[in-house]
C-alpha positions in Angstrom: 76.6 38.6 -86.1 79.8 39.7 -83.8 79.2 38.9 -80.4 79.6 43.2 -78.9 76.1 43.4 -81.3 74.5 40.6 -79.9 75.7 41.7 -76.3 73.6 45.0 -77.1 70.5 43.1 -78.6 70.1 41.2 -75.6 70.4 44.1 -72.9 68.2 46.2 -75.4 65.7 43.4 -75.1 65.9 43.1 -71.4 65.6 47.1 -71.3 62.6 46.8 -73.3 60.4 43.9 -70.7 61.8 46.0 -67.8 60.1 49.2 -68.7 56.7 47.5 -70.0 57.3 45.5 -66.5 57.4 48.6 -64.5 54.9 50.3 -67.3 51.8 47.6 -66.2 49.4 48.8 -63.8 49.6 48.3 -60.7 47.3 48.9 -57.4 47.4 47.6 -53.9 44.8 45.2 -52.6 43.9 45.3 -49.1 41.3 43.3 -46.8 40.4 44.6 -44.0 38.7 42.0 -41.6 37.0 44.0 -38.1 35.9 40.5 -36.2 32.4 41.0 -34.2 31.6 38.3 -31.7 28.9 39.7 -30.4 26.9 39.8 -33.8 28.4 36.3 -35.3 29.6 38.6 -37.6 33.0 39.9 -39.7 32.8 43.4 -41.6 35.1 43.4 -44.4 36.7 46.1 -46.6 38.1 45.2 -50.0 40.1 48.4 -51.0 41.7 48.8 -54.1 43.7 52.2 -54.2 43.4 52.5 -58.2 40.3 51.1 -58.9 40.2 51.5 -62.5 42.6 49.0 -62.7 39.7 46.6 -62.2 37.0 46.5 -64.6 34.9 44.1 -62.5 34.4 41.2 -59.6 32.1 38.6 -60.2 31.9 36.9 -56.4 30.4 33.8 -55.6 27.9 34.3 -53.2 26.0 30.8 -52.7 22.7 30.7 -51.4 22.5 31.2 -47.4 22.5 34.2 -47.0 26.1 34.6 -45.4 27.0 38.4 -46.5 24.8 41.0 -46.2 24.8 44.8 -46.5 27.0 45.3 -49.4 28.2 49.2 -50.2 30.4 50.1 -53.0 32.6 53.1 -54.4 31.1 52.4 -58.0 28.8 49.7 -58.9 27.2 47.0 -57.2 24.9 44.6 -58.6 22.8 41.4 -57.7 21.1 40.7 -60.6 22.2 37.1 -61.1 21.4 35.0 -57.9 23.9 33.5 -56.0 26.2 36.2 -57.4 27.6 39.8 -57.2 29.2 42.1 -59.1 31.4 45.4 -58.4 32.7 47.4 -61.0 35.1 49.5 -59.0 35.1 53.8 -59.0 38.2 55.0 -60.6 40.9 55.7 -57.6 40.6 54.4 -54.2 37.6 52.3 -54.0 36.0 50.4 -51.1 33.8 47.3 -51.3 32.3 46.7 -47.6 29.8 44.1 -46.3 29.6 42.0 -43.3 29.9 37.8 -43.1 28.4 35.4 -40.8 31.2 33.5 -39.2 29.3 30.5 -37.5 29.0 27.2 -39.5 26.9 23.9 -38.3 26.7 21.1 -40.0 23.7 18.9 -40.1 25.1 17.0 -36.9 25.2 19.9 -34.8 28.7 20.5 -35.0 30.4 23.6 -35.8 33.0 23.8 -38.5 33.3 27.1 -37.8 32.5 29.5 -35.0 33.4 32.6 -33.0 32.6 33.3 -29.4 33.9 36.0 -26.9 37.3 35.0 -26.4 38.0 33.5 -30.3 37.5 32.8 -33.6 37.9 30.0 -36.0 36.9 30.1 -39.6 38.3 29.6 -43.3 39.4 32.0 -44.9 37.6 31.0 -48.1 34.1 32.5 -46.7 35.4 35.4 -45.1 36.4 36.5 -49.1 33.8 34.5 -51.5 35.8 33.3 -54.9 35.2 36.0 -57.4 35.9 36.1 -61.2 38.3 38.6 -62.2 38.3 41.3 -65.2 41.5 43.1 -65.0 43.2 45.4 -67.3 45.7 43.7 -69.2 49.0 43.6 -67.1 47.4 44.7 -64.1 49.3 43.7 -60.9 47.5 43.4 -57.8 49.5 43.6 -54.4 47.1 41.9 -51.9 47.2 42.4 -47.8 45.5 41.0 -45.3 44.6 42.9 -42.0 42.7 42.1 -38.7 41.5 44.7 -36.4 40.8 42.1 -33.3 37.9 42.8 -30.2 39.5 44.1 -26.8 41.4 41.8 -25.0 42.4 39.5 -28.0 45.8 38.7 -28.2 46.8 38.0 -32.0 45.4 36.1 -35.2 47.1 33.3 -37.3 46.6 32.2 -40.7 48.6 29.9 -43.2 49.9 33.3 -44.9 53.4 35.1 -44.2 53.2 37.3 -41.8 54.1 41.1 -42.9 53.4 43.0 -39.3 50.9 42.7 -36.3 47.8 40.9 -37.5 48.7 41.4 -41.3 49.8 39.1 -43.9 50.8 39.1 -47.4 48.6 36.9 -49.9 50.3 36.1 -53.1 48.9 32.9 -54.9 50.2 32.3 -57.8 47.6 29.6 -58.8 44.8 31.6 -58.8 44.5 35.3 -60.8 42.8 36.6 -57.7 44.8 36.8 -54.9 42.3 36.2 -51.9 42.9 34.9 -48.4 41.9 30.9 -48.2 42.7 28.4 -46.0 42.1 28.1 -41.9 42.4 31.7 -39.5 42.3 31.3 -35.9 42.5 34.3 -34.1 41.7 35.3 -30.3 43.7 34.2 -26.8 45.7 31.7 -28.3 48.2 29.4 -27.6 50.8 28.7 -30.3 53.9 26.7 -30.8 56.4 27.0 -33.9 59.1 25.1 -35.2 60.9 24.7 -38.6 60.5 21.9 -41.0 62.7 21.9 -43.9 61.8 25.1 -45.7 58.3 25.5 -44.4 57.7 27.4 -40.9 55.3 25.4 -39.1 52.3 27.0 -36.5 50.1 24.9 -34.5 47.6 27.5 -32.5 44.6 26.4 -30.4 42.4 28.7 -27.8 43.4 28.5 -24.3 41.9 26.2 -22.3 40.8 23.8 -25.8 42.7 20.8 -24.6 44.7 20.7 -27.7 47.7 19.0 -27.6 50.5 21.8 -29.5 53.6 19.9 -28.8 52.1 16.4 -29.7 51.3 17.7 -33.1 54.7 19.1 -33.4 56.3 15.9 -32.8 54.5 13.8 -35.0 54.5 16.5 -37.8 58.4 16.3 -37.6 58.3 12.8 -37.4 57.1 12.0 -40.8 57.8 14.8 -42.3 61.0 14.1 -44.6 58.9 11.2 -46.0 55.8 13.4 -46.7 58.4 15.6 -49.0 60.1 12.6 -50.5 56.3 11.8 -52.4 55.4 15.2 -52.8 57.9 17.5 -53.1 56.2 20.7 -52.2 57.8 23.1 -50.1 55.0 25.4 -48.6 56.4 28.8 -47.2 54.0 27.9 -43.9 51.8 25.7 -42.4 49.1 26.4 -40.1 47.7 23.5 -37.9 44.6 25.0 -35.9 42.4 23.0 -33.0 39.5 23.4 -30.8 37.2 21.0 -28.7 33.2 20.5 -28.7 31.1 22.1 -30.0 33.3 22.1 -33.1 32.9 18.9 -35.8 34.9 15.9 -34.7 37.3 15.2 -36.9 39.6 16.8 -39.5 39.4 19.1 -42.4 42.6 20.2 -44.9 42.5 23.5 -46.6 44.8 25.6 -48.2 48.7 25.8 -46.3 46.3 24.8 -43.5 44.4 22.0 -41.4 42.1 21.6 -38.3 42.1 18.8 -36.2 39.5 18.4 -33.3 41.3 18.3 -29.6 39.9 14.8 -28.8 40.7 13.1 -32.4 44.0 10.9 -31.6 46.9 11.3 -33.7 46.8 7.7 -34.4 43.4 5.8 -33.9 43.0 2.9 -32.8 42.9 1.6 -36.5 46.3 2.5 -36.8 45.6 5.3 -39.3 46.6 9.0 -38.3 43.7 11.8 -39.3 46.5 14.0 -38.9 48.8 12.9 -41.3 45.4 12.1 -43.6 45.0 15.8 -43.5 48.7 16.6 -44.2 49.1 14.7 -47.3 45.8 16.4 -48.4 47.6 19.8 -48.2 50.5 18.3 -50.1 49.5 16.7 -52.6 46.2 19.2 -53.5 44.5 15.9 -55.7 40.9 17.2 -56.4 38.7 14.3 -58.1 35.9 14.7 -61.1 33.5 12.2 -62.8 33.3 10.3 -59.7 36.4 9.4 -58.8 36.5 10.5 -55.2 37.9 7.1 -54.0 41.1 9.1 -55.4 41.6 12.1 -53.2 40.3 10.0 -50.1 42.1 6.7 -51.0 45.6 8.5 -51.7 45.1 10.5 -48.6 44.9 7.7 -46.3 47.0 5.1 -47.8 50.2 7.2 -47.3 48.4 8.3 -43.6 49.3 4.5 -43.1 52.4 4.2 -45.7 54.1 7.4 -44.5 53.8 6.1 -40.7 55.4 2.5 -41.9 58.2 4.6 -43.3 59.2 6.5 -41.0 59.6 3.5 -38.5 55.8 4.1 -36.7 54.4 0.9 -37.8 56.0 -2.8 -38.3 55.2 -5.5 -40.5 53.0 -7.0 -38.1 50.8 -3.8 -37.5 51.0 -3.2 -40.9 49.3 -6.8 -41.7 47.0 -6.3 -39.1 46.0 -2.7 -40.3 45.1 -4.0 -44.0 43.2 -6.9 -42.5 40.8 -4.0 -40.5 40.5 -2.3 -44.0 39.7 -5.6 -45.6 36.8 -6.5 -42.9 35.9 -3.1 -43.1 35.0 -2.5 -47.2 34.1 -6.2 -47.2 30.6 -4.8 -49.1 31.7 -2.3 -51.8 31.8 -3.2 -55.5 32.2 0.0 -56.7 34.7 2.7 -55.8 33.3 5.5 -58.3 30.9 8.3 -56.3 31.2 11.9 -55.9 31.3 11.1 -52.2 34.1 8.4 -50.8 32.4 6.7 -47.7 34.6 5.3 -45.4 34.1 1.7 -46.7 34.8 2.8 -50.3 38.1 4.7 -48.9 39.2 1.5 -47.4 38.7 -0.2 -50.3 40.6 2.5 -52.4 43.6 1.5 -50.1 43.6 -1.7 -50.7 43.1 -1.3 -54.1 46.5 1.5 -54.0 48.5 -1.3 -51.9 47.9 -3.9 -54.6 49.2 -1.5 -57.7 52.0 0.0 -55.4 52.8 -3.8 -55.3 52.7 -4.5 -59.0 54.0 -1.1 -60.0 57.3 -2.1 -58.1 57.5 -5.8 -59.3 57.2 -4.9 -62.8 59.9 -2.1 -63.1 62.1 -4.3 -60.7 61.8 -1.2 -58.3 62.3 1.7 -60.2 59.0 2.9 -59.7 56.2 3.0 -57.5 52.5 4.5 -56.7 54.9 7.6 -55.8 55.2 8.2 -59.0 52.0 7.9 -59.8 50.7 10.2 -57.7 53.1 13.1 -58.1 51.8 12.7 -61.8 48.2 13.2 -60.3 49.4 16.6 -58.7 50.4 17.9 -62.2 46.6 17.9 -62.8 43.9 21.0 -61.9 41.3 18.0 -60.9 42.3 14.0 -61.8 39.5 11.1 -62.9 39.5 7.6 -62.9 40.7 7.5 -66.6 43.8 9.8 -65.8 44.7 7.5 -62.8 44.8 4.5 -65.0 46.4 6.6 -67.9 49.1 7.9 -65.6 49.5 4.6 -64.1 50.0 2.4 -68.0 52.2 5.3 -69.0 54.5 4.7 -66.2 54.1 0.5 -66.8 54.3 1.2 -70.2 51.5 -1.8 -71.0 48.0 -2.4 -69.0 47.6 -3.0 -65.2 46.4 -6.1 -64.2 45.1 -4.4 -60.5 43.2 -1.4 -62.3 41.3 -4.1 -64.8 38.5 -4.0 -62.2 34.9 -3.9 -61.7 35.4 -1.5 -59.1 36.7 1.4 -61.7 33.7 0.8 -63.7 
């Protein structure tokens, strides 16, 4: 075929995706969050400004009671419990319904919470997950707005910023684009930096005792080597803080993380919560059939290995670190639970140490855990048997560590 004729072929073809590109329908997705401290409450709007684009949403509602007075253009049913469903009106259509913000855990503390000067919540309750039915091609362009109480000053989330206190939500993970991860919004203090190709936030209240420019340091600190095993670049990062009544400790979610404002960056175990957290929004490892010693056990051995790389930790610190971990898991025979303790996590570490060890003896040190655990992050949620799959595949034979009681 003469090359002119298979010049034309190929532009006909790309004429051809471009107009059933621009053909598929398309709407605009907006959330509209009013906040309500007084009430413990958020109304939300979900508008869709074609809303026959959508034949329905199937939310996940759980079971305690969080949203309440739902009204719909179109349908709205409850029949199912635990769940919701809107079958949108054709052309603009408006879900609304209000959420309780507040969260306590059994202990008292608050993993989420609002009060008259702010608000700190995830993301993820403020829009439950949902199951999408779409018309085939349908594009969704989804927005995030905040219409704050008097007196606030501004809002942050771990979204790009579009405008004041709105935010463009594009995941392209999940087939419904909703806002996840950790929002802090009220008079807040912020401080910003760069960090490689990912812009960096780190916003407390006023007057929290959070320590911004602490964070900073330490994020920048290890952060090259947090790339180097898990080469992610996130557009942004948001790091958000508070002090009591809020839970003590830290929680990852999505382009996000909390971090109480008394929990030191590195305890006096010579771990770092912080960095525990971080690798947890890098790597994304979700466990299954009881293999939680995984996500928990990768987390905090590279909370210690990350530190030792970047120069925060020397050999003697190091040896004194695994000896703690050692006294400290001295009673588990078994790392497989739906649930890793902090015994069992410590004994996942150890466990990680001794493979990274073997891993790089045996390939003469072409390979390590690394390796292993980028493989992990290919996966939607990882088990024992992928770990020790992964881990052969790379040895190319059976691994003397992983032939243990404690996988069983």
């Amino acid at each position: 075929m003469p090359v002119r004729l298979l010049s034309l072929l190929a532009l006909s073809l790309l004429s051809i995706a471009s107009l059933c590109a621009s053909a598929a329908p398309r709407s605009d997705l907006d959330y509209q969050v009013r906040l309500l401290p007084a009430e413990d409450q958020a109304q939300v709007r979900v508008i869709l400004q074609k809303g026959e684009v959508i034949r329905s949403l199937d939310f996940n509602l759980g079971d305690d009671g969080r949203y309440s007075d739902f009204q719909a253009d179109g349908e709205w049913s409850q029949e199912q419990p635990g769940r919701g469903v809107w079958r949108p009106a054709s052309g603009k259509a408006v879900l609304s319904y209000r959420v309780r913000l507040s969260s306590v855990r059994d202990n008292g503390r608050f993993d989420a919470r609002i009060t008259e000067d702010w608000a700190l919540f995830r993301g993820d309750d403020l829009i439950p997950a949902a199951r999408l039915d779409e018309r085939e091609g349908t594009r969704l362009t989804a927005r995030l707005g905040f219409e704050l109480p008097d007196g606030w000053k501004s809002v942050e989330t771990g979204w790009p910023r579009i405008g004041k206190n709105r935010f463009r939500i594009d995941n392209p993970e999940r087939l419904f684009d909703r806002p996840t991860g950790w929002m802090l919004a009220g008079k807040l203090g912020t401080r910003r930096t760069r960090l490689g190709e990912t812009d960096v936030s780190v916003s407390a209240p006023v007057g929290e005792g959070v320590r911004r420019m602490d964070i900073l340091t330490l994020l920048t600190f290890v952060w090259p080597q947090v790339q180097q095993v898990f080469p992610r670049d996130p557009a942004k990062l948001l790091v958000v803080g508070a002090g009591d009544p809020m839970w003590r400790g830290g929680l990852s979610g999505p382009n996000s993380l909390f971090m109480h404002a008394e929990r030191p960056l590195v305890s006096e175990n010579g771990t770092s919560s912080l960095v525990h957290e971080l690798v947890h929004v890098f790597s994304r490892i979700r466990a299954r059939d009881r293999s939680d010693w995984i996500t928990e056990g990768i987390a905090e051995y590279y909370a210690i290995e990350l530190m030792r790389r970047a120069g925060g930790m020397s050999e003697e610190r190091y040896q004194a670190v695994r000896a703690n971990l050692v006294k400290w898991s001295r009673s588990v025979d078994s790392l497989r639970t739906d649930r890793s303790s902090g015994p069992v996590t410590a004994r996942a570490v150890l466990l990680l140490q001794d493979l990274d060890k073997e891993i790089r003896q045996r390939s003469q040190g072409r390979h390590s855990l690394d390796d292993v655990s980028r493989g992990l992050m290919r996966l939607d949620r990882v088990s024992t048997e992928d770990f020790v799959g992964i881990t052969e595949t790379l040895l190319g034979a059976g691994s003397k560590v992983l032939d243990s009681k404690l996988l069983r």
